[in-house]
MOPAC internal coordinates of N, CA, C and O (Angstrom, degrees):
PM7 1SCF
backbone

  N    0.0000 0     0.00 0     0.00 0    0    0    0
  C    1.4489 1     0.00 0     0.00 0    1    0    0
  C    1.5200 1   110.92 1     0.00 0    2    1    0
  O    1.2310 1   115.90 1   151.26 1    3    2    1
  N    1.2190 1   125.39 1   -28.74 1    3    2    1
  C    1.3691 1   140.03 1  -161.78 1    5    3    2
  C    1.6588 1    90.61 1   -79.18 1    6    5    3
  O    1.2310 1   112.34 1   108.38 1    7    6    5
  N    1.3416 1   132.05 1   -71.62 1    7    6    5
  C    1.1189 1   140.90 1   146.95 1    9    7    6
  C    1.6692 1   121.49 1    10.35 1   10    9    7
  O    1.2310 1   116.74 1   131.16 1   11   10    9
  N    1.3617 1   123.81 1   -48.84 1   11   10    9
  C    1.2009 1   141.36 1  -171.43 1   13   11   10
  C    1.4999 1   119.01 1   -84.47 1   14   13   11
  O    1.2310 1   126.95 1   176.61 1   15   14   13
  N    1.6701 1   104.23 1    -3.39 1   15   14   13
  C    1.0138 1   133.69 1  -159.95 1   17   15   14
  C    1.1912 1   103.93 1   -97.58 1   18   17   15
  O    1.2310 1   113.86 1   138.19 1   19   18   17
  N    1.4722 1   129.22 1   -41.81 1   19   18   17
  C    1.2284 1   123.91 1   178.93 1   21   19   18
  C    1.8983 1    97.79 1  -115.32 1   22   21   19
  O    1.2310 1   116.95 1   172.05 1   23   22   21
  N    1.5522 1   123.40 1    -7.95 1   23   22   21
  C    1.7705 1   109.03 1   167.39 1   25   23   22
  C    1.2860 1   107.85 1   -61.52 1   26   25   23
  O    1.2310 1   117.80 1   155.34 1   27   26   25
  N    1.3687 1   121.80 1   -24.66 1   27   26   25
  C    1.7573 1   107.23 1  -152.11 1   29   27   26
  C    1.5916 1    92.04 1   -92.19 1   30   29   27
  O    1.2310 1   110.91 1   140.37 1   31   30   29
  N    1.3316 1   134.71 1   -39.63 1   31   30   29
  C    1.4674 1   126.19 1   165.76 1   33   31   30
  C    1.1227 1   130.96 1   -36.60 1   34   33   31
  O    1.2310 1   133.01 1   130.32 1   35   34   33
  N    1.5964 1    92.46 1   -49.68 1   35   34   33
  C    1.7100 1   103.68 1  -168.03 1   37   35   34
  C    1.3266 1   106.52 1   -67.18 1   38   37   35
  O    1.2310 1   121.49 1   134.11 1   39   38   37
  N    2.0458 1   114.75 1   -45.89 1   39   38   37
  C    1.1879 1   111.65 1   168.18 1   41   39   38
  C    1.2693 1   152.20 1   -52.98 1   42   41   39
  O    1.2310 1   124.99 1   156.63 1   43   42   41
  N    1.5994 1   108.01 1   -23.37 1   43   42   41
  C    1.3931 1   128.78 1   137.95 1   45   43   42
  C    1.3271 1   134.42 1   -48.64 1   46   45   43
  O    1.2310 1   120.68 1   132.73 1   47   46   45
  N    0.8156 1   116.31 1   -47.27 1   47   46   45
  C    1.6401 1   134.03 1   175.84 1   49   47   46
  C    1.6534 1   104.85 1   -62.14 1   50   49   47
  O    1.2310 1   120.98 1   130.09 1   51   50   49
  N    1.3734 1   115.73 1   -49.91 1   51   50   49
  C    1.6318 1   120.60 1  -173.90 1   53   51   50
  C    1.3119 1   103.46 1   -78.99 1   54   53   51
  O    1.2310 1   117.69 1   143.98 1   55   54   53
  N    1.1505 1   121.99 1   -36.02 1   55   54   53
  C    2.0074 1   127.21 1  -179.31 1   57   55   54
  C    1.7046 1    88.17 1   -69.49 1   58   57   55
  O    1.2310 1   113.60 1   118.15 1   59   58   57
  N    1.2699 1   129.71 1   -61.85 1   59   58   57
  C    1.5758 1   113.15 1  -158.93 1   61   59   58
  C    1.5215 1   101.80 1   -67.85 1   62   61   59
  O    1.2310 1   111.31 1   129.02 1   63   62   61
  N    1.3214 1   133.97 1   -50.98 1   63   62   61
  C    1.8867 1   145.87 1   157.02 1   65   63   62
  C    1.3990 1    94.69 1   -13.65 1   66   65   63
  O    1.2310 1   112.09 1   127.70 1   67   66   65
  N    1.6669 1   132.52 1   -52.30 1   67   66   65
  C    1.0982 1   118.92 1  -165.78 1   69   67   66
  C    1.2565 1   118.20 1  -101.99 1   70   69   67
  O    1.2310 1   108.98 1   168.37 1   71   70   69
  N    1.0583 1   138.24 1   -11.63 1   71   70   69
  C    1.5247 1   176.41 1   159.94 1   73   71   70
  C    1.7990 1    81.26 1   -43.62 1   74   73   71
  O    1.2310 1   131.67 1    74.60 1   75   74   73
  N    1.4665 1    95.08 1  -105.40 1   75   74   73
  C    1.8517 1   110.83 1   161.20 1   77   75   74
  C    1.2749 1   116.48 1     7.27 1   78   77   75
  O    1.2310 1   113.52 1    98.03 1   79   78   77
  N    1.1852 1   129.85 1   -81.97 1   79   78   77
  C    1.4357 1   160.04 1   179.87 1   81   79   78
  C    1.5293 1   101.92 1   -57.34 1   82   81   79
  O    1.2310 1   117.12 1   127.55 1   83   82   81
  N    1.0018 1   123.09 1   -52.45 1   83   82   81
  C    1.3435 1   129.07 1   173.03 1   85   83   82
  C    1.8241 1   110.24 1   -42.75 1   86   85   83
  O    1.2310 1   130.35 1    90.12 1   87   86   85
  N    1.5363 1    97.64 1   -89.88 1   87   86   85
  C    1.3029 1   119.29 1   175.75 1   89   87   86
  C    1.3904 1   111.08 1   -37.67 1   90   89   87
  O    1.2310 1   112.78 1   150.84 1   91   90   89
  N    1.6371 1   131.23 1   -29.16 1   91   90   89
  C    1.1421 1   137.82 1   171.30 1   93   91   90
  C    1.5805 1   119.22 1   -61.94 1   94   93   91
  O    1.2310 1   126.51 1   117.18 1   95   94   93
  N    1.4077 1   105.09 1   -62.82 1   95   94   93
  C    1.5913 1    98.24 1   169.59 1   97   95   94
  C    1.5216 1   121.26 1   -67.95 1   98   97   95
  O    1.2310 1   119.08 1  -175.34 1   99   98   97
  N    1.2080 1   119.36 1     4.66 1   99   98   97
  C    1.3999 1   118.20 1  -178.32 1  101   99   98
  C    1.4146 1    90.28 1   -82.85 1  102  101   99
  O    1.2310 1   115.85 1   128.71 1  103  102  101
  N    1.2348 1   125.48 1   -51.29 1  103  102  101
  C    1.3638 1   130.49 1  -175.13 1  105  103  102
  C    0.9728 1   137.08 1   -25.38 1  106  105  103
  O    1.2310 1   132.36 1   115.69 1  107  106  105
  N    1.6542 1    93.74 1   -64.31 1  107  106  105
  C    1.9733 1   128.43 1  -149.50 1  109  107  106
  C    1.8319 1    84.89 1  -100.33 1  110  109  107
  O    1.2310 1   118.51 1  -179.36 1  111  110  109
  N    1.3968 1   120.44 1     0.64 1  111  110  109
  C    1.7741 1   105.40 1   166.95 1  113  111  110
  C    1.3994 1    99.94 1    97.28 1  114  113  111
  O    1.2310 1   109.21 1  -173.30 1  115  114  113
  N    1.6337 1   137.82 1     6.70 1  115  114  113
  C    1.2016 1   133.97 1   173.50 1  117  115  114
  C    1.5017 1   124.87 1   -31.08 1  118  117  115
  O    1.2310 1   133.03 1   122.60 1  119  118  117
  N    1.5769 1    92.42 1   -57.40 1  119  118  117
  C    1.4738 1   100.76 1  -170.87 1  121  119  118
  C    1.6925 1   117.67 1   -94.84 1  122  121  119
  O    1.2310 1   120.05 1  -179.78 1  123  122  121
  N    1.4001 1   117.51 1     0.22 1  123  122  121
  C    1.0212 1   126.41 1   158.67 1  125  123  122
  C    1.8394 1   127.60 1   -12.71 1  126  125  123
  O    1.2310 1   124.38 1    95.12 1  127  126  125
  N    1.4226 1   109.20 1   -84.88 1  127  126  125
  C    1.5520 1   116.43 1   179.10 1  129  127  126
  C    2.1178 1   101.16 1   -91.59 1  130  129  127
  O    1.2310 1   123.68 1   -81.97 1  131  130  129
  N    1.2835 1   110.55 1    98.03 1  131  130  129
  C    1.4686 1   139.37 1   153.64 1  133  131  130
  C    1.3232 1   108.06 1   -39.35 1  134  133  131
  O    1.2310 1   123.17 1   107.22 1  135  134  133
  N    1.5503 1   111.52 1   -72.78 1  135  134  133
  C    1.0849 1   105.74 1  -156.39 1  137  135  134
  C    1.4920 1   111.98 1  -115.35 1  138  137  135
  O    1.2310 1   118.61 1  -171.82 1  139  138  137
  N    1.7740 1   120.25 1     8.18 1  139  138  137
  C    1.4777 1   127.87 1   163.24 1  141  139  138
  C    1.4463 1   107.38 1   -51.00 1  142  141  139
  O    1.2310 1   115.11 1   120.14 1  143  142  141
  N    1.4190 1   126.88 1   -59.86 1  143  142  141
  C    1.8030 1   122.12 1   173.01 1  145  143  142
  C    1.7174 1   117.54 1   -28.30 1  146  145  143
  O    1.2310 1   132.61 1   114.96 1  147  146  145
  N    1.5875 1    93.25 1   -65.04 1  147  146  145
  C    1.4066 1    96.41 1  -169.84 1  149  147  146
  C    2.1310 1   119.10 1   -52.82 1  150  149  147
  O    1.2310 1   126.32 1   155.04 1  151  150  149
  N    1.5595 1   105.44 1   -24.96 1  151  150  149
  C    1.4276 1   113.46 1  -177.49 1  153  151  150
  C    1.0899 1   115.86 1   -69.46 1  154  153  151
  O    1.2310 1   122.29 1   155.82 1  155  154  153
  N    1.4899 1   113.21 1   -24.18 1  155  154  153
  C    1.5204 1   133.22 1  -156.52 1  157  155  154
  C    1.1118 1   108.79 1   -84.81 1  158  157  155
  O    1.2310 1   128.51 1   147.42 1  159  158  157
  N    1.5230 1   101.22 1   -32.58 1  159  158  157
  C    1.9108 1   106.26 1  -178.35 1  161  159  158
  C    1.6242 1   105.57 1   -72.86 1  162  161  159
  O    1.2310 1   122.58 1   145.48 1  163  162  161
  N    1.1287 1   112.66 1   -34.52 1  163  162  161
  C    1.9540 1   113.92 1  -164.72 1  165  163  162
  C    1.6615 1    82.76 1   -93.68 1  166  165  163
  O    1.2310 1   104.53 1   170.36 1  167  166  165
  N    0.8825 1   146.17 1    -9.64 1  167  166  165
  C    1.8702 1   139.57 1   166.30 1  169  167  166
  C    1.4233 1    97.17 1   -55.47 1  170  169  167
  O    1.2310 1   115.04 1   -44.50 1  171  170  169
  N    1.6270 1   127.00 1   135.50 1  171  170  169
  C    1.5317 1   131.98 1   172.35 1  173  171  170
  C    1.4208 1    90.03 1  -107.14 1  174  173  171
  O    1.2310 1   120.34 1   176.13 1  175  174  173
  N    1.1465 1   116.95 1    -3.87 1  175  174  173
  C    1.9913 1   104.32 1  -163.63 1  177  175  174
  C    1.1738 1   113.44 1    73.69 1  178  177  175
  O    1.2310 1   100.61 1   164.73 1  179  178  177
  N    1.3470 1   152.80 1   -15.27 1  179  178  177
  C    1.0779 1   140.01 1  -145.53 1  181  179  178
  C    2.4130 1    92.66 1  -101.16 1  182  181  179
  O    1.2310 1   128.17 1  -112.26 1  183  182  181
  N    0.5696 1   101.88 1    67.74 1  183  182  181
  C    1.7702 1   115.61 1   172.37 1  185  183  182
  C    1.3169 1   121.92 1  -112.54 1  186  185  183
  O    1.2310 1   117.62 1   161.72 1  187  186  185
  N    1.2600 1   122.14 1   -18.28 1  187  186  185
  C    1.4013 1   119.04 1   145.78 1  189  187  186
  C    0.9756 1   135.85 1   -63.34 1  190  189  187
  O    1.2310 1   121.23 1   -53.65 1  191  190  189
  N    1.3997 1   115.25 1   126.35 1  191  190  189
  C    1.5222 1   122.48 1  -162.01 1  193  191  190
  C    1.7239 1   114.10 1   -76.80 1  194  193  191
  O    1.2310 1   118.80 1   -62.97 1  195  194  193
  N    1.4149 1   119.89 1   117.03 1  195  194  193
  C    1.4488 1   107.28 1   161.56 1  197  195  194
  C    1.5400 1   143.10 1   -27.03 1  198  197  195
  O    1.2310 1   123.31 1   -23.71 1  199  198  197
  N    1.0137 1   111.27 1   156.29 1  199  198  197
  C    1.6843 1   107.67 1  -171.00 1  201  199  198
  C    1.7074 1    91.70 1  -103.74 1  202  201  199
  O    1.2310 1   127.95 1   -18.91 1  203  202  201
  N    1.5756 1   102.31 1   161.09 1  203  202  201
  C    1.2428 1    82.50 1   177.60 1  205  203  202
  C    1.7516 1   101.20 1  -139.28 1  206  205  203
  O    1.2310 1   120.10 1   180.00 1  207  206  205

């Protein structure tokens, strides 16, 4: 029981930390571009045009 005494704080503390963090990248435009990551991976870079 003594135990429960300091889980339920801590567990509070880590739920609002993530809560926090959450609401933060919603903010700052995190989740904005979905599907820019996924293009980026099949991109080789190679789009610069040769010299000739």
């Amino acid at each position: 029981m003594n135990t429960l005494v300091y889980l339920i704080p801590i567990t509070l503390l880590l739920g609002g930390l993530g809560l926090a963090t959450f609401l933060w990248a919603l903010k700052s435009g995190q989740c904005e571009d979905l599907e820019g990551a996924s293009w980026r991976v099949l991109d080789d870079g190679n789009d610069k045009p040769e010299k000739d």
